[in-house]
N, CA, C and O atoms as a CHARMM CRD file, in Angstrom:
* protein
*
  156
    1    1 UNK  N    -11.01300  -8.75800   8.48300 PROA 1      0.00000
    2    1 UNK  CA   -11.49900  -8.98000   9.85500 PROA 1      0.00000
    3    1 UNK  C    -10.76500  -8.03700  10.81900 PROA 1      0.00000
    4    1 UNK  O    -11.42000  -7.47800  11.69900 PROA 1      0.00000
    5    2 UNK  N     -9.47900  -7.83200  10.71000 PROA 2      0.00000
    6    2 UNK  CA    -8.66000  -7.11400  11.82300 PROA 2      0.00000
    7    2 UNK  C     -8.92900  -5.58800  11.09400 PROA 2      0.00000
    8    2 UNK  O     -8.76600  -4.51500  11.67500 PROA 2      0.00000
    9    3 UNK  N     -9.27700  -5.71800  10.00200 PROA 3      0.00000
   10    3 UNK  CA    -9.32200  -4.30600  10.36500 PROA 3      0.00000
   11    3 UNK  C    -10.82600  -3.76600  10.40400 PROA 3      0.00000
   12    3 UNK  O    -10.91000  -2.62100  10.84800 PROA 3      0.00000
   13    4 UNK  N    -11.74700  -4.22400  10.11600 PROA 4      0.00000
   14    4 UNK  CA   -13.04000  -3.89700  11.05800 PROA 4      0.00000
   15    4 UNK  C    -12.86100  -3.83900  12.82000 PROA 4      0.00000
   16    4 UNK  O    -13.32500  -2.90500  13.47400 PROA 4      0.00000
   17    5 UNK  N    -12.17100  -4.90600  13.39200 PROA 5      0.00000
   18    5 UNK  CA   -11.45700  -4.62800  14.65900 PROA 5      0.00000
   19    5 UNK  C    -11.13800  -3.12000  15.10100 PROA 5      0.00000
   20    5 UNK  O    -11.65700  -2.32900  15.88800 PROA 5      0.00000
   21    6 UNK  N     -9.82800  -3.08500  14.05800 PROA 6      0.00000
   22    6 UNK  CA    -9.17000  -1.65300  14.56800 PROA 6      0.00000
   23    6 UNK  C    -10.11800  -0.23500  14.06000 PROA 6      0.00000
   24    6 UNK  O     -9.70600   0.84800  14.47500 PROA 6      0.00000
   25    7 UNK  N    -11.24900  -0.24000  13.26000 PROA 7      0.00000
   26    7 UNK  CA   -11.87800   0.97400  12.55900 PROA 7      0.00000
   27    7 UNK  C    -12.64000   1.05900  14.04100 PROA 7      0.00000
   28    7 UNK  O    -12.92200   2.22900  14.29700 PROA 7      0.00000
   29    8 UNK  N    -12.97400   0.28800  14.90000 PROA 8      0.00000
   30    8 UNK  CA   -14.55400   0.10200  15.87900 PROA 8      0.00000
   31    8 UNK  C    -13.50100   0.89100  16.59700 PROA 8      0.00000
   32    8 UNK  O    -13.64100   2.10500  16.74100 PROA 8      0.00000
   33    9 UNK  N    -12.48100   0.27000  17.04200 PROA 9      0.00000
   34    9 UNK  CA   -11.24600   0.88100  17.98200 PROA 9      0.00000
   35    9 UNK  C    -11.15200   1.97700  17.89800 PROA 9      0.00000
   36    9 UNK  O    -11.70600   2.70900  18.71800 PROA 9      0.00000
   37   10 UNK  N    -10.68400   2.28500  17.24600 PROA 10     0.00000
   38   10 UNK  CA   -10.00200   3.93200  16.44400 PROA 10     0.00000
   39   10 UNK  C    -11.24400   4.60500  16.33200 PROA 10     0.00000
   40   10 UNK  O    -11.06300   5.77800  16.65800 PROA 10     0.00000
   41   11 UNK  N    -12.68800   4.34600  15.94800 PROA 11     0.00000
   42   11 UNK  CA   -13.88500   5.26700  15.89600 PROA 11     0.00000
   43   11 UNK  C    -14.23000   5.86300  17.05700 PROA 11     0.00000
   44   11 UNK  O    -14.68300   6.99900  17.19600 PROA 11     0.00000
   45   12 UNK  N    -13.91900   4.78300  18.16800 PROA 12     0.00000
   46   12 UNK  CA   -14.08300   5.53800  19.27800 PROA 12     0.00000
   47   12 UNK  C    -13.86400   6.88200  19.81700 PROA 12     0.00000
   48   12 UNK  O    -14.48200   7.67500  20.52800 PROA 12     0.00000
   49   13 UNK  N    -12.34400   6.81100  18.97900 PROA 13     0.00000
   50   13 UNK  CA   -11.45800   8.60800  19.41600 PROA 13     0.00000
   51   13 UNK  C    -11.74100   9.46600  18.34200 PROA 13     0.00000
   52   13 UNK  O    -12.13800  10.61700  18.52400 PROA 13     0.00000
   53   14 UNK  N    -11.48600   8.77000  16.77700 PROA 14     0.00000
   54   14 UNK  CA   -11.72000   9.78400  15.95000 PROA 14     0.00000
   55   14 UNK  C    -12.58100   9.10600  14.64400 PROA 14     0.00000
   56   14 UNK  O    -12.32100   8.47700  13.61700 PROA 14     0.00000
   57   15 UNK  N    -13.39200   9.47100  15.12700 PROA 15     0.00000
   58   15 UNK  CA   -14.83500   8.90300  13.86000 PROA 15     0.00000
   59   15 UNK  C    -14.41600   9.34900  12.68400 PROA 15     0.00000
   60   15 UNK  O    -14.48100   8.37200  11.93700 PROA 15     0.00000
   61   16 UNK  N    -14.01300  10.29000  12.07500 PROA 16     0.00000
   62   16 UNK  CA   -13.66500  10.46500  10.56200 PROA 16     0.00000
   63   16 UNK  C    -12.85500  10.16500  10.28300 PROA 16     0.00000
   64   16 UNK  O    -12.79300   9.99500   9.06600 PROA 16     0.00000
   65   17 UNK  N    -11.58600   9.84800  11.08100 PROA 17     0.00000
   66   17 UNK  CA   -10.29300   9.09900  10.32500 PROA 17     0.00000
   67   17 UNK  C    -10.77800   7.35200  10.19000 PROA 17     0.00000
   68   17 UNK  O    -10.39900   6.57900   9.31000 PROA 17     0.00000
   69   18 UNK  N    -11.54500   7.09500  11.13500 PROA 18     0.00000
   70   18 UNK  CA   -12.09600   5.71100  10.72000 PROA 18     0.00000
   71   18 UNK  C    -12.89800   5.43200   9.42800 PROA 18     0.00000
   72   18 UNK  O    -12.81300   4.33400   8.87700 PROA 18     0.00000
   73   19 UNK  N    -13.74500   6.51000   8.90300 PROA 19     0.00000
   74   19 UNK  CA   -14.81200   6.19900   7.98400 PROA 19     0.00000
   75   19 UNK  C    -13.17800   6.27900   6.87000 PROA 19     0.00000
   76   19 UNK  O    -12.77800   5.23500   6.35500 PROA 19     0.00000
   77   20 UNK  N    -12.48400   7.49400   6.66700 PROA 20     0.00000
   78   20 UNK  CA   -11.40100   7.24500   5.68000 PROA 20     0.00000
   79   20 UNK  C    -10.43700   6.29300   5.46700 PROA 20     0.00000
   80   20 UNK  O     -9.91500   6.17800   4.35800 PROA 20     0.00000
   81   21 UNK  N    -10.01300   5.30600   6.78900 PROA 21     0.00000
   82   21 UNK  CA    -9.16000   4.18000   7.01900 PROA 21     0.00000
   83   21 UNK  C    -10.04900   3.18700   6.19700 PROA 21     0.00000
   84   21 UNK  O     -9.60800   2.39300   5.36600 PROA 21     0.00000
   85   22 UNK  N    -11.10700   3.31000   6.47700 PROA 22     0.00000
   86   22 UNK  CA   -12.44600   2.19600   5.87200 PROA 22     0.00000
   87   22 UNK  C    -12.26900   1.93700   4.62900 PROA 22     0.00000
   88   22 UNK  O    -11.87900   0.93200   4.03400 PROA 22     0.00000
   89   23 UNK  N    -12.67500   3.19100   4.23100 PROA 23     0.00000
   90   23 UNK  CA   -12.45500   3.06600   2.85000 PROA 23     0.00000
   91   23 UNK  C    -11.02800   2.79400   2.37600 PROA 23     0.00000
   92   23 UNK  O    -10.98700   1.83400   1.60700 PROA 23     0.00000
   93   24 UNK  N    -10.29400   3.15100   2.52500 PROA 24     0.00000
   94   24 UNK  CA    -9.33800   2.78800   2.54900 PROA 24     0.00000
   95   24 UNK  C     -9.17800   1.26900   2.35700 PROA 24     0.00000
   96   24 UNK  O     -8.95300   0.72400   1.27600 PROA 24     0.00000
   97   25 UNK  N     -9.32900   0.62700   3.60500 PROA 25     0.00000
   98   25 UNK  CA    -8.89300  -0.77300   3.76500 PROA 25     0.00000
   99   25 UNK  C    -10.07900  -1.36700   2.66200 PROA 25     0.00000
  100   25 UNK  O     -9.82700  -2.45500   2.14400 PROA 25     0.00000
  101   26 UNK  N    -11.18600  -0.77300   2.34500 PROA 26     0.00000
  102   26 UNK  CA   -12.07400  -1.89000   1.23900 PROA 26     0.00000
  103   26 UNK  C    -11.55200  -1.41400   0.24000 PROA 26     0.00000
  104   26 UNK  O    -11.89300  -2.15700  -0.68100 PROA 26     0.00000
  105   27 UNK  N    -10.75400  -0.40200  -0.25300 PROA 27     0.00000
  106   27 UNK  CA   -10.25100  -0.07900  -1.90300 PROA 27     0.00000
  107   27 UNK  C     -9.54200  -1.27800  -1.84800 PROA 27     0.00000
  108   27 UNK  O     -9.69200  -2.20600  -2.64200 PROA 27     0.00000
  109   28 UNK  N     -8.67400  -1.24900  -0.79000 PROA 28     0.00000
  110   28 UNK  CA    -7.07900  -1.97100  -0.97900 PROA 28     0.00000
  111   28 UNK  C     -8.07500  -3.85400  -0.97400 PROA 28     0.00000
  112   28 UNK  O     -7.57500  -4.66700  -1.75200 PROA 28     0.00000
  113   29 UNK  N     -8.96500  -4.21000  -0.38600 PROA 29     0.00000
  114   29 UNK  CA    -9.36800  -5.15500  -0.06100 PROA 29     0.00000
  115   29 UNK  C     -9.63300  -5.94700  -1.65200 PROA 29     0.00000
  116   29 UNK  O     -9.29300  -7.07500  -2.00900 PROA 29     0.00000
  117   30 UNK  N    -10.12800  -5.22400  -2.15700 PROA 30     0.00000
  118   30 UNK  CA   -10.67900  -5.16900  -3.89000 PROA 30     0.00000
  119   30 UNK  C     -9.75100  -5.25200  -4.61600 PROA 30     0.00000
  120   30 UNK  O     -9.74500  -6.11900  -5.49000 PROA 30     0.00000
  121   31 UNK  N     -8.43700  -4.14800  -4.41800 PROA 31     0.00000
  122   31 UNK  CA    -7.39500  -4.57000  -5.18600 PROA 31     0.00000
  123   31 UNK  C     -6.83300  -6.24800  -5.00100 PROA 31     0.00000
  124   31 UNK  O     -6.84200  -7.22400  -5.75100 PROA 31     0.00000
  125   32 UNK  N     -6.45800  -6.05300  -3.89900 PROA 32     0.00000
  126   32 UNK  CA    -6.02100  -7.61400  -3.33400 PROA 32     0.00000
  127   32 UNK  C     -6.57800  -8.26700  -4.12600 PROA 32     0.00000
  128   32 UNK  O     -5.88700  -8.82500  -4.97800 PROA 32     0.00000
  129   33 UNK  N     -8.18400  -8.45700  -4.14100 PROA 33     0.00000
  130   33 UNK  CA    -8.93300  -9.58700  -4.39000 PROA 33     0.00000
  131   33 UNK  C     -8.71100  -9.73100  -6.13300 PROA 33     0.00000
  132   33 UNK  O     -8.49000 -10.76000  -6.77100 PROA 33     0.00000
  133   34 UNK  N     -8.82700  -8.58700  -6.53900 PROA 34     0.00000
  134   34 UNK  CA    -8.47700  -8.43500  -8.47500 PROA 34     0.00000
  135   34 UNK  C     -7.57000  -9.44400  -8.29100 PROA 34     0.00000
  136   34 UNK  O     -7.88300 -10.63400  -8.33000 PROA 34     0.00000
  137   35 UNK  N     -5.91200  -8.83000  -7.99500 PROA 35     0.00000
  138   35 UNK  CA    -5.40000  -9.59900  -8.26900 PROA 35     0.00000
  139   35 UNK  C     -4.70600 -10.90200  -7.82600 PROA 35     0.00000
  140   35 UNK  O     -3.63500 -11.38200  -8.19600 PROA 35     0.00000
  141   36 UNK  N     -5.70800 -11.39100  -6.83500 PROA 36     0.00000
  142   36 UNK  CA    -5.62500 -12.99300  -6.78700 PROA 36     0.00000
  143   36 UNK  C     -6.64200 -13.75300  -7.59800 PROA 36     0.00000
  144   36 UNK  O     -6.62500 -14.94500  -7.90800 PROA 36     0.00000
  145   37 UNK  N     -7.31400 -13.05000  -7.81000 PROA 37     0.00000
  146   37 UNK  CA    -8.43500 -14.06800  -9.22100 PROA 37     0.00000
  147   37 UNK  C     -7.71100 -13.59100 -10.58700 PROA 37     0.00000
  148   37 UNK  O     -7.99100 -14.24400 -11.59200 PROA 37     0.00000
  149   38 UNK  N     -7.03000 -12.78000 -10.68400 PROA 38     0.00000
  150   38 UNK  CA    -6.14000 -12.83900 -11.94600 PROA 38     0.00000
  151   38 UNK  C     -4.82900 -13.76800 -11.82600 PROA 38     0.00000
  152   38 UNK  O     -4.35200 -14.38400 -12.77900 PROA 38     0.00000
  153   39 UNK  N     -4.34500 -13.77800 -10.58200 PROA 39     0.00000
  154   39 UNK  CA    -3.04800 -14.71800 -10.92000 PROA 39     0.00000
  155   39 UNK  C     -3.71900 -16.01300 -10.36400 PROA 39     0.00000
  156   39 UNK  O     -3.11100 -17.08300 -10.38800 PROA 39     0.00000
């Protein structure tokens, strides 16, 4: 949630570091999620 917040924020000034933060934050989002349904 906060970081859909800060990508809208930050797109404002620099649109391509947002689309890369993005991705970013959904790789890491996926990792997270792996491994809480594994432990």
């Amino acid at each position: 949630m906060q970081f859909s917040l800060d990508s809208r924020q930050i797109g404002l000034d620099h649109p391509p570091l947002v689309v890369a933060k993005v991705r970013i934050n959904h790789f890491f989002s996926r990792a997270l999620r792996r491994d809480g349904a594994t432990l």
